[in-house]
C-alpha positions in Angstrom: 9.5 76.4 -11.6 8.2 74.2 -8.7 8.4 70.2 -10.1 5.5 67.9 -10.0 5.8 64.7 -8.0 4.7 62.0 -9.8 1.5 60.6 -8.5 0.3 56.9 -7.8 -2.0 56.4 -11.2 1.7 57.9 -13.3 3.6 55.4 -11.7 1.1 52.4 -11.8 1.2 53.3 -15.7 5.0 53.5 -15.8 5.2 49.8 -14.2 2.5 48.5 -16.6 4.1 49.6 -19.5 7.2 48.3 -18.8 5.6 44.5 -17.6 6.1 42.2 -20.4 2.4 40.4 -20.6 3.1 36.9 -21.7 2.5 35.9 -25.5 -0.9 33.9 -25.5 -0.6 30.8 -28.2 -2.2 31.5 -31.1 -0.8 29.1 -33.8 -2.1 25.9 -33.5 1.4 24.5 -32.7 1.5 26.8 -30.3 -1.6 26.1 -28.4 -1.0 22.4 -28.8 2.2 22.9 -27.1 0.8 25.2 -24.2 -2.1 22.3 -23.4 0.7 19.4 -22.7 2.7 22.2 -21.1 0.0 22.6 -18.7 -0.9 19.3 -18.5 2.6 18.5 -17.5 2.5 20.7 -14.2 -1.1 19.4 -13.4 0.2 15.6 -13.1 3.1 17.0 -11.2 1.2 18.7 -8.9 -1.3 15.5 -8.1 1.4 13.3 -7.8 2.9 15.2 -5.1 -0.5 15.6 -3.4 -0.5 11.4 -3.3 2.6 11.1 -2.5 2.7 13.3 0.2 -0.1 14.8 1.4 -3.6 13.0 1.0 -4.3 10.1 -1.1 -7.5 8.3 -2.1 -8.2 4.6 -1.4 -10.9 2.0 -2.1 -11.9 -0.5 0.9 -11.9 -4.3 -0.7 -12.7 -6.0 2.4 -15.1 -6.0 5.3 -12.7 -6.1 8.5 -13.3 -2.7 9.3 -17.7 -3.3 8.8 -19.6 -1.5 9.7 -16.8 1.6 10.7 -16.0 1.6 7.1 -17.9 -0.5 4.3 -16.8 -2.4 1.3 -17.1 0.0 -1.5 -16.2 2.9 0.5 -13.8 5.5 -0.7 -11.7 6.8 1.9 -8.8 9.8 2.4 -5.6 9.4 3.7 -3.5 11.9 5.5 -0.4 10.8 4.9 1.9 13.7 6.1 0.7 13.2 9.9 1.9 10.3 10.6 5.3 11.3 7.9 4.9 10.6 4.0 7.3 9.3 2.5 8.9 8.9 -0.9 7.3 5.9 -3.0 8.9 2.6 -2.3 8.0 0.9 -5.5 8.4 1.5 -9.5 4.7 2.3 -10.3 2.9 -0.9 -11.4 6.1 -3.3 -10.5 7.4 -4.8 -7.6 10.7 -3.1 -8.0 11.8 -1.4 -4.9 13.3 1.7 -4.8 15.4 4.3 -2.3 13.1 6.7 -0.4 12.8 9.3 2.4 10.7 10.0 5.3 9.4 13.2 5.8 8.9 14.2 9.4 6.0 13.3 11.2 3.4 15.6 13.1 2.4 12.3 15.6 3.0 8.7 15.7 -0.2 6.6 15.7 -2.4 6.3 18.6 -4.7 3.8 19.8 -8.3 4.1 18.4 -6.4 5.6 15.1 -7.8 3.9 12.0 -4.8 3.5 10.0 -4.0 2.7 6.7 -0.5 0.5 6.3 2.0 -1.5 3.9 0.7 -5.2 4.7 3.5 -7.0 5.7 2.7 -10.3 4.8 1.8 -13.5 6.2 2.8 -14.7 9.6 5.8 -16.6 8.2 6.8 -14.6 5.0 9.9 -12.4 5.0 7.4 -10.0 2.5 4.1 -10.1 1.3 3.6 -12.2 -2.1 2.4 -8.6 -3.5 4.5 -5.5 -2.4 2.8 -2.0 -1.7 -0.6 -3.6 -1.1 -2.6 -1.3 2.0 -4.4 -2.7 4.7 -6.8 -0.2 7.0 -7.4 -1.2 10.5 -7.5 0.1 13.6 -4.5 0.6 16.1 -5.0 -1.5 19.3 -1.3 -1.5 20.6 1.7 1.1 20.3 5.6 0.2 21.4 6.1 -1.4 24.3 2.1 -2.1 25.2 0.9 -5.4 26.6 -1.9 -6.6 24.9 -4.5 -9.4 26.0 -7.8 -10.3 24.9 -10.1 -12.3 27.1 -13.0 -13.6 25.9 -13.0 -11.5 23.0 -12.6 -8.4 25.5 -9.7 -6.0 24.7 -7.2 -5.1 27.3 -4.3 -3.1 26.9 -1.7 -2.6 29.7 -4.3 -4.2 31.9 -6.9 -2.0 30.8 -10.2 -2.7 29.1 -9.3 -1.0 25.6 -11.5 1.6 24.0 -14.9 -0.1 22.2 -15.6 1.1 18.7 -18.9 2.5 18.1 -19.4 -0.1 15.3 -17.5 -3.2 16.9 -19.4 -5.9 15.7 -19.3 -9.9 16.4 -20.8 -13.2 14.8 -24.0 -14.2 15.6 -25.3 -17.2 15.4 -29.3 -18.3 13.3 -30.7 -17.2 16.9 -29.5 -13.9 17.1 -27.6 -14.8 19.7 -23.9 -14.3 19.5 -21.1 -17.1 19.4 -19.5 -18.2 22.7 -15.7 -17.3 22.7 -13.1 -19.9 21.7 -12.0 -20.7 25.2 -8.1 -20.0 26.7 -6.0 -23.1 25.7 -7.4 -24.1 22.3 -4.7 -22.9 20.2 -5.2 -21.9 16.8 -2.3 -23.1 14.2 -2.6 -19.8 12.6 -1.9 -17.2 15.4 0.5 -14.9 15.4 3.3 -15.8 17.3 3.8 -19.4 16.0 3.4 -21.7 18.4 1.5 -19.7 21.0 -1.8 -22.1 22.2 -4.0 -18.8 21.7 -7.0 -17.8 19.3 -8.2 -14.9 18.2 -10.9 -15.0 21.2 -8.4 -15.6 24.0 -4.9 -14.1 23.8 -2.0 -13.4 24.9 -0.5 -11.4 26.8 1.9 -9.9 24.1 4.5 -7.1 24.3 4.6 -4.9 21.2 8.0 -4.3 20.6 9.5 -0.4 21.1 12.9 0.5 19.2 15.6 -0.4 21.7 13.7 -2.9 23.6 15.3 -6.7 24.4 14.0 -9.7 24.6 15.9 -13.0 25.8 16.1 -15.4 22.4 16.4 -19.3 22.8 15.3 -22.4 21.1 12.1 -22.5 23.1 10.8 -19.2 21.8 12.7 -18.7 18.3 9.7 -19.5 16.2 7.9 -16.9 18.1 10.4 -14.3 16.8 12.1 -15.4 13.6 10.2 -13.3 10.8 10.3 -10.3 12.9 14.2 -10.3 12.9 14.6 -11.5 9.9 12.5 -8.6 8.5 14.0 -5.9 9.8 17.5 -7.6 8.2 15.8 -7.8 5.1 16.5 -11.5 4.5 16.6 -15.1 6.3 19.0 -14.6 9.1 17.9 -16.5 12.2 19.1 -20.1 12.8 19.2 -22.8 15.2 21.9 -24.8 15.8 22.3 -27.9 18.5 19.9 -25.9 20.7 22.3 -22.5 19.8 20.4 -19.6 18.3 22.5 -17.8 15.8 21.9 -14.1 13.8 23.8 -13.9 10.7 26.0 -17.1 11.9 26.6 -15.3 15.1 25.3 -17.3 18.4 22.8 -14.8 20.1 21.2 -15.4 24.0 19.2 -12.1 23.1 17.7 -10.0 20.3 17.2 -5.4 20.4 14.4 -4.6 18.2 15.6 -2.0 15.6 12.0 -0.5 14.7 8.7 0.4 16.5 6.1 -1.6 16.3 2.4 -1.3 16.4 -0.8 -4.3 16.7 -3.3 -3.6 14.4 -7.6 -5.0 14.7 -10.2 -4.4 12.4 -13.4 -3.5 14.2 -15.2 -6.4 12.8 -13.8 -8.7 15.1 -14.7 -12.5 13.9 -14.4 -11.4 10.6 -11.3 -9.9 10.5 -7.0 -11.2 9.4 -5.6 -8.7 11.3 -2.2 -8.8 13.9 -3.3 -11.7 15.5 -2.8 -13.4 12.6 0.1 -11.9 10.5 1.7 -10.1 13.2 3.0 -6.7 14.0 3.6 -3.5 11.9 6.6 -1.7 11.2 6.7 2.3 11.7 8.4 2.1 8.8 5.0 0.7 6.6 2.6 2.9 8.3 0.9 5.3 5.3 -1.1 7.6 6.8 -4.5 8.1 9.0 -7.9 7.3 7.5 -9.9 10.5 8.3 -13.1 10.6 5.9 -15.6 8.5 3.6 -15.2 10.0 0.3 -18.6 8.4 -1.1 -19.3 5.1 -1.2 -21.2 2.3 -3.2 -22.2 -1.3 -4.0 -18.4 -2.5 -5.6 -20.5 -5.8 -6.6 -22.1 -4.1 -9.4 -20.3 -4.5 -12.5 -19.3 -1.2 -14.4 -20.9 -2.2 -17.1 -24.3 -1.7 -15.4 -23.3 2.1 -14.5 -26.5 3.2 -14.5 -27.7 0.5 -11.7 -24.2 1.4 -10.0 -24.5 5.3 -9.8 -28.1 4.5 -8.1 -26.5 2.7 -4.9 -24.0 5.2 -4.4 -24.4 5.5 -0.5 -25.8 9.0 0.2 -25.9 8.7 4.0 -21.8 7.8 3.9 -20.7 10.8 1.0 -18.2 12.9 3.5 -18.7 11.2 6.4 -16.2 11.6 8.8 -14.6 8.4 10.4 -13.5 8.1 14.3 
């Protein structure tokens, strides 16, 4: 007697039988217990979304006006430019260890980028850790950067003009006449550099592996960056001798790359020529698009009055 084969429905029965199906909750214990379950993998799953792939982050200033505008609310790749591990205890300012993930790009001029803020010119860390700055990136390692007359130049090239670069101007209309070369400006970034923010430079931004010659006539212009990438106050001066972790030094090699950041609001704007450089290491990610955006002046409390000038024209605008 011939044998049948078994056919494709047979064996699609066979398999289905023998699949457990999972036991839906049906005590109220149960269910309870099933919610936080799920609830559990949820948060896990956003937090490594933030973490590492795109996060979500309100604009509190106006550097960047009229690019990207007080209220918006902007995404941030963060894997292109290499996520990392968070730095920080959540809601502290205790550090922690962390890891870099590899990076599809570094930044490139015209990126807008959002960043660690470093701190002040002369701080070895910002008063707040973890705090992000957006702005755009003018200069990568080892460009020269110069502005003239508020005129960009990078490797003695006039740099890129934002579509939205904007400048003072005066009750006229008319807009302000540039500081002029050789009124220095005590805040600048380097210290002790007779440049403003109108007229500056020319600067080198400093590429891993690069040296510069270190002395007691341009220590001040150098002593936070070193002393950053040490991680503490290591730079002295000594009858006219310049000494790194009490060793006498004629020369300094960068350890990190460095980048010079602007916001496209120009007179209005504390940006690298103020606070100075920043590190690869702080970079976050690339600001790509305007989630939605409205008036952050209006109190929550009127939320009525506040969902009405939400910013139509800016929801999922794309930013360049």
């Amino acid at each position: 007697m011939e044998k049948k084969l078994p056919t494709k429905e047979s064996i699609k029965k066979f398999f289905l039988k023998k699949k457990k199906q999972p036991k839906k909750p049906e005590t109220p214990k149960e269910k309870t217990i099933e919610f936080f379950r799920q609830l559990f993998f949820a948060a896990i799953a956003a937090f490594f979304i933030i973490t590492f792939i795109i996060q979500n982050t309100r604009i509190p200033t106006g550097s960047m006006k009229d690019t990207i505008l007080v209220g918006d609310f902007v995404l941030v790749n963060k894997f292109i430019f290499g996520s990392s591990s968070p730095k920080y205890i959540p809601f502290t300012q205790v550090e922690l260890p962390f890891f870099g993930l590899p990076a599809f790009k570094d930044p490139q001029p015209t990126d807008i980028v959002v960043f660690e803020y470093p701190g002040d010119r002369d701080q070895l860390r910002a008063n707040e850790l973890g705090v992000n700055y957006v702005k755009r990136c003018i200069g990568t390692p080892g460009d020269t950067l110069e502005i003239i007359d508020k005129v960009v130049f990078v490797n003695g090239k006039e740099f890129w003009r934002p579509p939205n670069i904007k400048y003072y101007q005066g009750r006229s209309g008319n807009y302000l006449k540039p500081k002029p070369r050789g009124y220095g400006d005590p805040r600048i970034f380097p210290k002790g550099m007779n440049w403003n923010e109108d007229n500056y430079g020319p600067l080198v931004v400093p590429k891993e592996g690069s040296t510069i010659p270190l002395n007691k006539y341009n220590v001040e212009q150098w002593r936070t960056i070193i002393d950053r990438e040490y991680g503490k106050r290591v730079v002295d001066i000594k009858d006219g001798v310049v000494s790194i972790n009490n060793i006498p030094v004629s020369s300094y090699t960068f350890k990190k790359d460095y980048y010079f950041m602007m916001g496209d609001n120009r007179d209005d704007s504390l940006d690298s020529r103020f606070w100075g450089f920043v590190a690869r290491d702080m970079v976050v990610g690339q600001a790509f698009i305007v989630l939605f955006s409205w008036d952050r002046d209006i109190p929550f409390s009127q939320f009525f009055r506040l969902i009405g000038s939400i910013r139509l024209d800016r929801v999922l605008k794309l930013l360049h």
